[in-house]
C-alpha positions as CSV (number, residue, x, y, z in Angstrom):
1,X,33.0,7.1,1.9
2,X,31.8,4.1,4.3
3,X,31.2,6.4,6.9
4,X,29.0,9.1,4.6
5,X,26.9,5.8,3.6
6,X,26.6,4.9,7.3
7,X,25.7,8.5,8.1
8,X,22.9,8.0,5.5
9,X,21.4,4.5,6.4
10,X,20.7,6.0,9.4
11,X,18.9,9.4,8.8
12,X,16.9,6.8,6.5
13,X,15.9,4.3,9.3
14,X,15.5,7.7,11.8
15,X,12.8,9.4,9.4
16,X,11.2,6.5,8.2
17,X,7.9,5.5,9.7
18,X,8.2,1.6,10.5
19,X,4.2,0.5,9.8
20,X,2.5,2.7,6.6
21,X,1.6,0.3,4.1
22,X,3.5,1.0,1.0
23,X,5.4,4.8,1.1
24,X,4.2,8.2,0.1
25,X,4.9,7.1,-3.7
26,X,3.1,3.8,-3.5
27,X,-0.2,5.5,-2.2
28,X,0.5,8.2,-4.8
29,X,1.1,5.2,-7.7
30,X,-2.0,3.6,-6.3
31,X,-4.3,6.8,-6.7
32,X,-2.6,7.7,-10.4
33,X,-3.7,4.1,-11.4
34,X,-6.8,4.2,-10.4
35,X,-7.4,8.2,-11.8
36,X,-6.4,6.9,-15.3
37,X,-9.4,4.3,-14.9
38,X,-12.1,6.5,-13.8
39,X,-15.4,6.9,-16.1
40,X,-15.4,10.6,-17.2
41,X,-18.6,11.1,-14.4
42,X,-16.5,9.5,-11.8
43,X,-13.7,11.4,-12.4
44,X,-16.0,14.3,-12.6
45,X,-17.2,13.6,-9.2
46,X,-14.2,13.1,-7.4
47,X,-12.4,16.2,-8.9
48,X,-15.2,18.1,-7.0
49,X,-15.0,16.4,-4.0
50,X,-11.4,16.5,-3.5
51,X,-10.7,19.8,-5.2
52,X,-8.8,17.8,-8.5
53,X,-6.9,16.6,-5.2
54,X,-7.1,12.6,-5.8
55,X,-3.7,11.4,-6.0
56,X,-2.3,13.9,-2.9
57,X,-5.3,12.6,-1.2
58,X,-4.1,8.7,-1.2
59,X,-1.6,10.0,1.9
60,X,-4.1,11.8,4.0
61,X,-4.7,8.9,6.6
62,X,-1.0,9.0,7.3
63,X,-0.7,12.8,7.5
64,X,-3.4,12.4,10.2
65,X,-1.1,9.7,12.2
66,X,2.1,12.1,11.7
67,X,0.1,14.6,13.1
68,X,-0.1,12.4,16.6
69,X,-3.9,11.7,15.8
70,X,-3.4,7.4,16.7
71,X,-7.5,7.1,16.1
72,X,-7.4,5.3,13.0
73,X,-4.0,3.7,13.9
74,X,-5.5,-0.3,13.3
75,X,-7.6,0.4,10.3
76,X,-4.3,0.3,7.7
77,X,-4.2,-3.4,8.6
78,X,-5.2,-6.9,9.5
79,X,-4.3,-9.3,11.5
80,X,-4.8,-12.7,9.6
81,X,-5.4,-15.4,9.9
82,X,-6.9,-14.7,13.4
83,X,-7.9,-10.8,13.1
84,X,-8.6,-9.4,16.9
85,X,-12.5,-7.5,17.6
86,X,-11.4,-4.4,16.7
87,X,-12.1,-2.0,13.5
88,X,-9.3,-3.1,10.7
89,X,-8.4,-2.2,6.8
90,X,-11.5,-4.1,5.5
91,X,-14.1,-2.5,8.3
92,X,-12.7,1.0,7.0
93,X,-13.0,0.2,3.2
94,X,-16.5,-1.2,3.9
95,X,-17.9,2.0,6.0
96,X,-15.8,4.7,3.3
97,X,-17.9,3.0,0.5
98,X,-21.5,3.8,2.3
99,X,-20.7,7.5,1.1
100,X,-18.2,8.6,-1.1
101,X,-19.7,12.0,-1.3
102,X,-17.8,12.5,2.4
103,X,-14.9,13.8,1.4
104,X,-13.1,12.2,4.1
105,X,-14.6,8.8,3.2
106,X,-13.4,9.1,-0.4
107,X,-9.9,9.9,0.8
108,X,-9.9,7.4,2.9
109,X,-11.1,4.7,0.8
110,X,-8.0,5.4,-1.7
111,X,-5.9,4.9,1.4
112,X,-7.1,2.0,2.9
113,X,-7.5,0.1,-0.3
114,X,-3.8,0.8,-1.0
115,X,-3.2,-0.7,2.4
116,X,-4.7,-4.1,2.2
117,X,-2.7,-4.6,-1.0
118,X,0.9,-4.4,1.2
119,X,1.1,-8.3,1.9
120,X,2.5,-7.5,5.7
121,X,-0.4,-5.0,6.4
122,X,-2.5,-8.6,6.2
123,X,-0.6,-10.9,8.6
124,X,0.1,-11.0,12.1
125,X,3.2,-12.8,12.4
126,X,6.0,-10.8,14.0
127,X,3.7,-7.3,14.3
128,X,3.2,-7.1,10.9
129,X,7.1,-7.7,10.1
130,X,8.0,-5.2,12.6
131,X,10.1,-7.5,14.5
132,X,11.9,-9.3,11.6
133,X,15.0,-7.2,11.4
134,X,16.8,-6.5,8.9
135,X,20.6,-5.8,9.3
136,X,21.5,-2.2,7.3
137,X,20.3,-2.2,4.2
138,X,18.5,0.8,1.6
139,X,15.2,-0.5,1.9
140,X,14.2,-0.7,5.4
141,X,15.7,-1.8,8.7
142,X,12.8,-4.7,9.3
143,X,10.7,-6.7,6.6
144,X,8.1,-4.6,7.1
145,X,9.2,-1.4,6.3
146,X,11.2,-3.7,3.3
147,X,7.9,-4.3,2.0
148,X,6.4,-1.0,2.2
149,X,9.1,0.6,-0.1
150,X,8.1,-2.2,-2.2
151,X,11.9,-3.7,-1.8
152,X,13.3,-0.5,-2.9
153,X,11.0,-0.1,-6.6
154,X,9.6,2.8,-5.2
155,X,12.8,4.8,-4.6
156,X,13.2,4.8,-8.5
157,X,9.9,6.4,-9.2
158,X,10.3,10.0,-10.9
159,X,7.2,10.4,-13.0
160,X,4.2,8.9,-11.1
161,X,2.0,9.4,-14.0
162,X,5.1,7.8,-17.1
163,X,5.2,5.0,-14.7
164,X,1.5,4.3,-13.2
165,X,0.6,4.3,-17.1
166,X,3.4,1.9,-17.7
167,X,2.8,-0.8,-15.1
168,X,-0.8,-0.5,-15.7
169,X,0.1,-1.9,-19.3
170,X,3.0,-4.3,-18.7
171,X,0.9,-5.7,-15.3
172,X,-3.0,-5.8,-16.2
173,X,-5.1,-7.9,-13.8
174,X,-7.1,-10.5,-14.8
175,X,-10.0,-11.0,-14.9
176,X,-10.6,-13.9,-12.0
177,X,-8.6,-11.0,-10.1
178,X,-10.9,-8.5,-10.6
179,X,-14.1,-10.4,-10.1
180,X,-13.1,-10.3,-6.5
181,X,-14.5,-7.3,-5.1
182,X,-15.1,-8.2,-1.2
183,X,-12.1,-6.3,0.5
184,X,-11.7,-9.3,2.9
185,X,-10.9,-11.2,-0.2
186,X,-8.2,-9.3,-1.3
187,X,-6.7,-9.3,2.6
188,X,-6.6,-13.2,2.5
189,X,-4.2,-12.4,-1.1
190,X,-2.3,-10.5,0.7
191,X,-1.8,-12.7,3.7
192,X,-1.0,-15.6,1.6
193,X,1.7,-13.0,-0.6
194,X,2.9,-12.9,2.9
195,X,3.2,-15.6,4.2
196,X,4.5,-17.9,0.9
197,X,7.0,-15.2,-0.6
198,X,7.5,-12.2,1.9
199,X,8.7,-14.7,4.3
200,X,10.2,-17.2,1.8
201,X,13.8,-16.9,1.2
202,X,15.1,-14.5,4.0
203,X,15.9,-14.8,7.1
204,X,16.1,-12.4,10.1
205,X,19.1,-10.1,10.2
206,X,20.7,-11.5,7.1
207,X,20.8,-9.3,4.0
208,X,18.0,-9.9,1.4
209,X,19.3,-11.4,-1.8
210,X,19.6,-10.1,-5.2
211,X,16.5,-13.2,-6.2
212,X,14.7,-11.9,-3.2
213,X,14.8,-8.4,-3.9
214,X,14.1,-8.7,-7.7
215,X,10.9,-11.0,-6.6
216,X,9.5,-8.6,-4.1
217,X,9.5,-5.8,-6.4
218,X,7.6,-7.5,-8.8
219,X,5.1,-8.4,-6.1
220,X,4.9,-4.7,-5.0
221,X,4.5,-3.7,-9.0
222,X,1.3,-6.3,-9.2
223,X,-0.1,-5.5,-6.0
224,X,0.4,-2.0,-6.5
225,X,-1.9,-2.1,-9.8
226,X,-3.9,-4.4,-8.6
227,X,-4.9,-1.8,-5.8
228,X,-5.0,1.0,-8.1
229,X,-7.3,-1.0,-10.3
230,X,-9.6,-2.6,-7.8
231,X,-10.0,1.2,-6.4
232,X,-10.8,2.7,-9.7
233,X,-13.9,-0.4,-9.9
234,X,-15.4,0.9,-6.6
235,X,-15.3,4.3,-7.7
236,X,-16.7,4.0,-11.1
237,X,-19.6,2.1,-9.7
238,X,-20.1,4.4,-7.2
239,X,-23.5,6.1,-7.1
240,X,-22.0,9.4,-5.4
């Protein structure tokens, strides 16, 4: 029986990508969120765009990186507080919004939006969390990839659209939240997410606790409608 589980842990670490913000069913609970917000001309518009494609569309930018394409490998993250001269998650929210009638803008926008929610795809200590390690575990082999399967919430997800409407009720946003609508904005939330509870009550290569874990998810829950809801703003006030 050990042995099995140890045989699994590591096909888990093996096919696991170490740095996409949130995993496939984040990005997909982020774009379901955001659908069951749109205006009915909004949703409209983007049905045509995107071929009634919006929530398989929220993982396109890391299909293109899978694929060996690295050319949009910095802009799923930040690098706060001190962000090198190079094109990050806020520059690629800004230029998707100057046309969402691109259909690669639009499905890049649901991405990257989704992206600058993940607390460690805003800070630069230790990569991002790549380098805090993790000893084994279910939910990822460093804090970064921890974080990503938002401490393991995600693995529980069967019905994206039971459980985006779900969270979207028990975790609304408020309104101060939602007033906030520069993108760099909501990287400075995530970087202080990271830095006062992501790195707050674990240490490197000891196992997260049972109070860590329960507090993480119900980060990634917020964070994760938060995103979905901030998304569905920029959309509805799109002009197409």
């Amino acid at each position: 029986m050990i042995k099995t589980f140890c045989i699994i842990l590591t096909l888990f670490f093996s096919v696991t990508p170490l740095t996409y913000a949130w995993n496939a069913t984040g990005h997909k609970l982020i774009a379901e969120i955001a659908y069951l917000q749109l205006n009915p001309s909004a949703k409209q518009q983007v049905d045509i765009i995107l071929n009634h494609g919006f929530v398989n569309a929220s993982i396109w930018a890391d299909q293109v990186r899978a694929k060996g394409n690295d050319s949009m490998n910095t802009w799923h993250y930040i690098n706060l507080p001190n962000p090198p001269p190079q094109k990050n998650v806020v520059d690629a929210i800004l230029d998707c919004e100057k046309n969402l009638r691109d259909q690669n803008n639009l499905k890049g926008l649901i991405h990257w939006v989704g992206d600058v929610h993940q607390p460690l795809h805003a800070i630069a200590r230790d990569r991002g969390g790549n380098s805090f390690y993790l000893p084994p575990n279910p939910y990822g082999k460093n804090l970064h990839q921890f974080w990503d399967n938002g401490a393991g919430i995600l693995f529980n997800v069967k019905d994206l659209k039971k459980t985006a409407s779900a969270w979207l009720k028990t975790y609304p946003p408020s309104e101060q939240q939602l007033a906030k609508t520069d993108p760099m904005d909501w990287a400075q939330e995530s970087y202080y997410l990271g830095m006062t509870q992501a790195y707050v009550g674990i240490s490197p290569k000891s196992q997260p606790s049972a109070a860590y874990i329960e507090r993480s998810q119900l980060i990634a829950k917020k964070q994760i409608v938060l995103a979905g809801t901030r998304l569905a703003q920029i959309i509805n006030q799109s002009s197409f």
